[in-house]
C-alpha positions as CSV (number, residue, x, y, z in Angstrom):
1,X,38.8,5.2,76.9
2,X,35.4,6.6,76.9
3,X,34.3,8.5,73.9
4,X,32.5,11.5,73.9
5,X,29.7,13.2,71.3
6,X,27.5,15.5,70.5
7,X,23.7,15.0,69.9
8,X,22.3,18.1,68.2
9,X,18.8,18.5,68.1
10,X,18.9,21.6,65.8
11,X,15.9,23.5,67.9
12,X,14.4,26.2,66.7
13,X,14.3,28.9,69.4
14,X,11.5,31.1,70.2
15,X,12.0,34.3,68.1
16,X,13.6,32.7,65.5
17,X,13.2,30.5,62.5
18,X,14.4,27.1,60.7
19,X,16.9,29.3,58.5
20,X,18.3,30.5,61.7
21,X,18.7,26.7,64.1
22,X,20.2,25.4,60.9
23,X,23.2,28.0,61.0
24,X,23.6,27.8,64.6
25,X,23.8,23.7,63.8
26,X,26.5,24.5,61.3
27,X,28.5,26.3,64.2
28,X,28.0,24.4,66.4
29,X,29.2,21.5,64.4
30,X,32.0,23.6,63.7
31,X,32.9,24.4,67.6
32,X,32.4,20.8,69.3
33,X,34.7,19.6,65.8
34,X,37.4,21.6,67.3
35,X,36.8,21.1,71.0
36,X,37.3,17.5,70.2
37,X,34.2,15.7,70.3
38,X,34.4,12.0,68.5
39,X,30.7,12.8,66.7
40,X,27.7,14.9,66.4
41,X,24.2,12.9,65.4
42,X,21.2,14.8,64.6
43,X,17.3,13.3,64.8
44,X,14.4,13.0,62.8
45,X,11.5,14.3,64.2
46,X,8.1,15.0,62.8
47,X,5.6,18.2,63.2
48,X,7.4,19.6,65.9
49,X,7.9,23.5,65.7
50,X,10.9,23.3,68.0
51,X,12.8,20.7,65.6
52,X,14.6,22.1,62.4
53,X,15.8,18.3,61.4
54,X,12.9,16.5,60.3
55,X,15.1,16.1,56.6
56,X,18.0,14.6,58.5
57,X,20.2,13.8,55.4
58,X,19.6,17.4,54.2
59,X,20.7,18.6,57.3
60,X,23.9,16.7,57.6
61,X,25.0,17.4,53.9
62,X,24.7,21.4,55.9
63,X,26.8,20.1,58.5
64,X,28.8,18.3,56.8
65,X,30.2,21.1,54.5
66,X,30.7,23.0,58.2
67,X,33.2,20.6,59.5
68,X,35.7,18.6,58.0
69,X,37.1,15.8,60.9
70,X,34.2,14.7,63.1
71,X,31.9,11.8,62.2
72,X,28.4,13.1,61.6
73,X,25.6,10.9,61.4
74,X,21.7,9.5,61.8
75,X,21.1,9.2,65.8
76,X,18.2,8.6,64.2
77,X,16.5,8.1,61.2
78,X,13.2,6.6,61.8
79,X,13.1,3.5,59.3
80,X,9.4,2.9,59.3
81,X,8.9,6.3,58.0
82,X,11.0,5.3,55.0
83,X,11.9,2.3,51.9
84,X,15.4,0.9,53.1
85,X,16.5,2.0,49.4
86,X,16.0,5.7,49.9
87,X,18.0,5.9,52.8
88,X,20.9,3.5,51.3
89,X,20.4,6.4,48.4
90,X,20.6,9.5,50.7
91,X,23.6,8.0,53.1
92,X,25.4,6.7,50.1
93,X,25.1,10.1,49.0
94,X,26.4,11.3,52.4
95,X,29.5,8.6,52.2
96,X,30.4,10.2,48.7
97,X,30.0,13.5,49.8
98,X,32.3,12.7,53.3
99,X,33.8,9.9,53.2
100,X,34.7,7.6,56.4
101,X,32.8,10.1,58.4
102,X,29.1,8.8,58.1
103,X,26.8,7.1,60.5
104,X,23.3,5.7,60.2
105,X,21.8,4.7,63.4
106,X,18.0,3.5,63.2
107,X,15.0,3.6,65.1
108,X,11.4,1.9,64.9
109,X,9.5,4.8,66.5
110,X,7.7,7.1,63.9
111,X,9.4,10.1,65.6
112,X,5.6,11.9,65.3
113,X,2.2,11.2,66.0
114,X,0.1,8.7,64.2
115,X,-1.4,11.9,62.3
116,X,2.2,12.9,61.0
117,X,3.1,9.1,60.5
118,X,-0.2,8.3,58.1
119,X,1.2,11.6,56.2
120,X,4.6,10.6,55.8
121,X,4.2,7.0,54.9
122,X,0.1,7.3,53.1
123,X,-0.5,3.5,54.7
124,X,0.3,2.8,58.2
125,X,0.9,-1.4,56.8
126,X,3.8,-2.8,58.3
127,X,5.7,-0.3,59.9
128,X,7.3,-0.6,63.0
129,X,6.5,-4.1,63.1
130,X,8.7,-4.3,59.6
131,X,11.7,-2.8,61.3
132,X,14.3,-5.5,61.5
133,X,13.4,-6.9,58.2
134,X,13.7,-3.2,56.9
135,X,17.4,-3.2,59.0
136,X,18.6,-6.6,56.9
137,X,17.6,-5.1,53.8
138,X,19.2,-1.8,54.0
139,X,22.6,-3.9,55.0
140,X,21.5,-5.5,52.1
141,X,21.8,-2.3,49.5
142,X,24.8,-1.1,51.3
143,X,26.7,-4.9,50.6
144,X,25.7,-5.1,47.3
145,X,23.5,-8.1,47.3
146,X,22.5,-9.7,44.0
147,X,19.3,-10.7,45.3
148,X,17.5,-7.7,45.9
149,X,17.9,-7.4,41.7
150,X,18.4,-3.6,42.5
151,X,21.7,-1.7,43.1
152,X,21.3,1.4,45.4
153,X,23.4,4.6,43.5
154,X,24.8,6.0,45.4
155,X,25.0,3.8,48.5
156,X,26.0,0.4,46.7
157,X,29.5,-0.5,48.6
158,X,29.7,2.4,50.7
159,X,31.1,2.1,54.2
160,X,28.5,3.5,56.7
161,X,28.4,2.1,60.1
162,X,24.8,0.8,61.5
163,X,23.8,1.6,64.9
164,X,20.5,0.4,66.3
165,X,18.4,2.8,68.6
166,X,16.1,2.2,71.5
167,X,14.6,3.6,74.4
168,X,13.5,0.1,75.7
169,X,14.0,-3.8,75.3
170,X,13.0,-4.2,72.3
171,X,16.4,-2.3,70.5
172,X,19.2,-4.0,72.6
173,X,17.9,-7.4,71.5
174,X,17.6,-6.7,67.9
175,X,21.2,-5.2,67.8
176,X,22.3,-8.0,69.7
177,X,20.9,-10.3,67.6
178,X,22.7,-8.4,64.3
179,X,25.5,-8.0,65.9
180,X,25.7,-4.0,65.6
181,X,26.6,-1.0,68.0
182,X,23.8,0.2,70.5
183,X,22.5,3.6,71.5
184,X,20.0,4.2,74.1
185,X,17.7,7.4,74.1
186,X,19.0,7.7,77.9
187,X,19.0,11.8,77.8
188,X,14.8,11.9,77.3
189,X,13.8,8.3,78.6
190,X,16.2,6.9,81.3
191,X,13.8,3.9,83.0
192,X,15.1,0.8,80.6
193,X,19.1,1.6,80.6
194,X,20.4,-0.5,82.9
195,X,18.6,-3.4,82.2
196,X,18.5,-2.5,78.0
197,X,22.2,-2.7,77.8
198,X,23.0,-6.0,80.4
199,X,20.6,-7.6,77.6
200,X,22.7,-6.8,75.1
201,X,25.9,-7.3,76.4
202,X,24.3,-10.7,76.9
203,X,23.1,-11.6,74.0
204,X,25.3,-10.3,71.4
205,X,26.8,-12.0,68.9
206,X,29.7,-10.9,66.5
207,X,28.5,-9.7,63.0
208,X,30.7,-8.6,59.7
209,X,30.7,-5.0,61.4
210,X,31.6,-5.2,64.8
211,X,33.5,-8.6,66.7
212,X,32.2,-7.0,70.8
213,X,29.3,-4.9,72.0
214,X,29.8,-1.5,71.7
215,X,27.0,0.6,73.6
216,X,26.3,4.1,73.8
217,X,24.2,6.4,76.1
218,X,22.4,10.0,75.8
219,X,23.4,12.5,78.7
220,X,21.6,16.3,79.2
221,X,24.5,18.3,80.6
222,X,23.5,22.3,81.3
223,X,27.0,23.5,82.4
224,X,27.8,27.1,83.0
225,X,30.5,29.2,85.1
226,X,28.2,28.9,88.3
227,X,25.4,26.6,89.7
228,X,22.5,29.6,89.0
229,X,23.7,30.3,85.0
230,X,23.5,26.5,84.9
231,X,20.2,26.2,86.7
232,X,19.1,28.9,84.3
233,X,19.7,27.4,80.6
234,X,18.4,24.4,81.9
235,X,15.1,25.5,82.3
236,X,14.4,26.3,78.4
237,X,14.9,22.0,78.3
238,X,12.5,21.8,81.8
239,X,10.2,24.2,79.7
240,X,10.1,21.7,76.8
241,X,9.3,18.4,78.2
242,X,6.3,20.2,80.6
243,X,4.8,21.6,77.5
244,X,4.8,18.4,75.2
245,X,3.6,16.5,78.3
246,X,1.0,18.7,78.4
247,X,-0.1,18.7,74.7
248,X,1.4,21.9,73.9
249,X,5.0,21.7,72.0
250,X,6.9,24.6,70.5
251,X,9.7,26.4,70.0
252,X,12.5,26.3,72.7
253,X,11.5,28.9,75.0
254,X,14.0,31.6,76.6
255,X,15.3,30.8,80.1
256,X,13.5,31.4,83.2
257,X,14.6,32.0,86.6
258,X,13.2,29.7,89.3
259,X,11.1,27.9,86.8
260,X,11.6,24.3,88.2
261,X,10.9,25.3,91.7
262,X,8.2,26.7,90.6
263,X,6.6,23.8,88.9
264,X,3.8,21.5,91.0
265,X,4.8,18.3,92.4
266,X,3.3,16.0,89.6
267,X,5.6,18.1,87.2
268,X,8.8,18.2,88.9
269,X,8.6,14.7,89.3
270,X,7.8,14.2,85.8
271,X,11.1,16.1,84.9
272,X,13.2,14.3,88.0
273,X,12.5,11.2,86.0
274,X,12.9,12.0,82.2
275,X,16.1,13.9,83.1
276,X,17.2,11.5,85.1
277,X,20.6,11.2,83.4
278,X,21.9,14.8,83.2
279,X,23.9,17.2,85.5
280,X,23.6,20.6,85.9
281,X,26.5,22.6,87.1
282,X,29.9,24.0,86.9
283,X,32.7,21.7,85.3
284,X,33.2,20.1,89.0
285,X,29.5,19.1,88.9
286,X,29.8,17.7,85.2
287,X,33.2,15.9,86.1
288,X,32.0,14.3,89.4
289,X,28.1,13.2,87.5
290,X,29.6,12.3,84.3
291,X,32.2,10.2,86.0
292,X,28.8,8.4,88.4
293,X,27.5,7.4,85.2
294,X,30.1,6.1,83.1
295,X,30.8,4.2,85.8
296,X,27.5,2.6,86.2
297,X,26.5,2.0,82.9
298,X,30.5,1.0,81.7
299,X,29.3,2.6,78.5
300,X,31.6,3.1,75.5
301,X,30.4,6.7,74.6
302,X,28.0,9.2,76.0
303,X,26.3,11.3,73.8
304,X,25.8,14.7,75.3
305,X,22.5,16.7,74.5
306,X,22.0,20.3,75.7
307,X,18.6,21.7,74.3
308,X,19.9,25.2,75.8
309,X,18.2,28.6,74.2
310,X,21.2,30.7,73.6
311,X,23.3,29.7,71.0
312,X,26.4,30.9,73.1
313,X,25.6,30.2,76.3
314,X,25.1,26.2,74.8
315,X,28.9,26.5,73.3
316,X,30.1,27.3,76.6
317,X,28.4,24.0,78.1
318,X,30.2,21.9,75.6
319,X,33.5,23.3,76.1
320,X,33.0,23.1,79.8
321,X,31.5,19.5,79.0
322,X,35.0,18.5,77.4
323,X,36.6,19.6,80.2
324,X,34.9,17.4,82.0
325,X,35.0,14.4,79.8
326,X,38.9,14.9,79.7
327,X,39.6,15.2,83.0
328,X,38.0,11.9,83.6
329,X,39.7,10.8,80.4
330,X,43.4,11.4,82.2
331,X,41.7,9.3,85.3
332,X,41.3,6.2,83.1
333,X,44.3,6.4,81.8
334,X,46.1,6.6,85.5
């Protein structure tokens, strides 16, 4: 059966603050835990006003305490930004703090600019080109291996599932070629999916952590009690990608009305193709889009964004979400 999550991206609404995005995360957490959901992944970003999670293991250790059942995890930390022994440190950490419930998925973009990047890391040497040697030696902390002549404590022996990120080629063939589980950035960056995960179904070959693929794929659902509510939380997302395409990011702005429609050409287009995998809609919208795509990707989990600007109206999407997802749960089991 298809497995359904939650990818949180902790925004920081226009209005409020980072104190305040962090307790609605905590709630949040603590609604889709009970709704069912199989996990919740939050991001590291960079410099962005609209992000609360740039200190992603901080902020899970917050969720964490908030829930007690659902896997939380990395979806993901950028490794170039970081030495493979402080994360094995910080997610050991994690494992001790929740055991059985921690992911670390990993990504090779600098989830910033290059100004942000040089500030994070001081020398730009290496990085991203570093990644899957970085990957190997962060297995290697977590295993324990006498050759690195350093243990990781925490993280030495603790059981934390690696997932590999990507928005393009480049990530399917490296978790391929490891052997780990796959998730593509499908909810902001659609183009590559199709052909990102045939390459890794391909190519993949059995590792100490997993024996078969296993892929998974971001969805934006906006789902309300009609078409127009839907329509209108939506928008605060439509809003965001128009204003970091146009060099101006920020906090998630309130809803508006006829925003899209309003929008020029160049922009909608924009938006038609970044939010290409998404529905927006009642539950029978969800169910019947939700349903399209799991059957043309044959994923193993979708991962369900929805960058919505009230905190209630975005609870109400998941629950209708997981209406959705188990309604075409019962049909695979027919």
């Amino acid at each position: 059966m298809t497995r359904f999550s939650v990818l949180d991206l902790v925004p920081v609404r226009e209005g409020s603050d980072v104190s305040a995005a962090l307790a609605e995360a905590a709630d949040l957490a603590a609604h889709v835990e009970a709704l069912g959901y199989h996990r919740l992944w939050v991001a590291e970003h960079h410099g962005m006003p609209g992000i609360a999670s740039a200190a992603t293991a901080v902020v899970l250790a917050h969720i964490g305490q908030a829930t007690s059942s659902i896997r939380i995890g990395a979806g993901g930390i950028m490794l170039p930004n970081h030495a493979p022994l402080l994360i094995a440190e910080q997610f050991g950490t994690l494992d001790a703090l929740f055991p059985g419930r921690i992911d670390l998925g990993l990504g090779r973009a600098p989830g910033s600019d290059q100004k942000v990047s040089q500030a994070i890391r001081r020398g730009l040497s290496g990085g991203a080109d570093q990644f899957p040697r970085d990957v190997i030696e962060l297995q290697a902390y977590f295993a324990g291996d006498d050759r690195l002549g350093i243990q990781a404590t925490p993280g030495e022996g603790a059981n934390i599932p690696l997932w590999i990120l990507g928005s393009s080629l480049y990530g399917a063939q490296l978790a391929a070629a490891l052997g780990l589980p796959y998730a593509f950035a499908s909810h902001f960056a659609p183009a590559a999916l199709d052909e990102a995960l045939a390459i890794y179904r391909r190519d993949f070959r059995p590792s100490a952590q997993l024996d078969r693929p296993y892929a998974m794929a971001g969805y934006n659902i906006f789902a309300a009690d009609s078409v127009a509510e839907a329509e209108l939380v939506a928008s605060s997302m439509q809003q965001a990608f128009v204003r970091l395409r146009t060099g101006q990011p920020g906090k998630l702005q309130p809803p508006l009305a006829g925003y899209y429609d309003s929008l020029p050409m160049q922009a909608r287009a924009m938006l038609s193709d970044v939010l290409s995998a998404s529905s927006i809609g009642t539950q029978a919208d969800v169910e019947r889009d939700l349903a399209a795509f799991i059957d043309r990707t044959g994923v193993d989990e979708v991962i369900i964004a929805a960058q919505i600007f009230d905190p209630a109206a975005r609870k109400r999407s998941y629950e209708i979400a997981m209406a959705a997802a188990q309604a075409i749960g019962a049909r695979e089991l027919a």
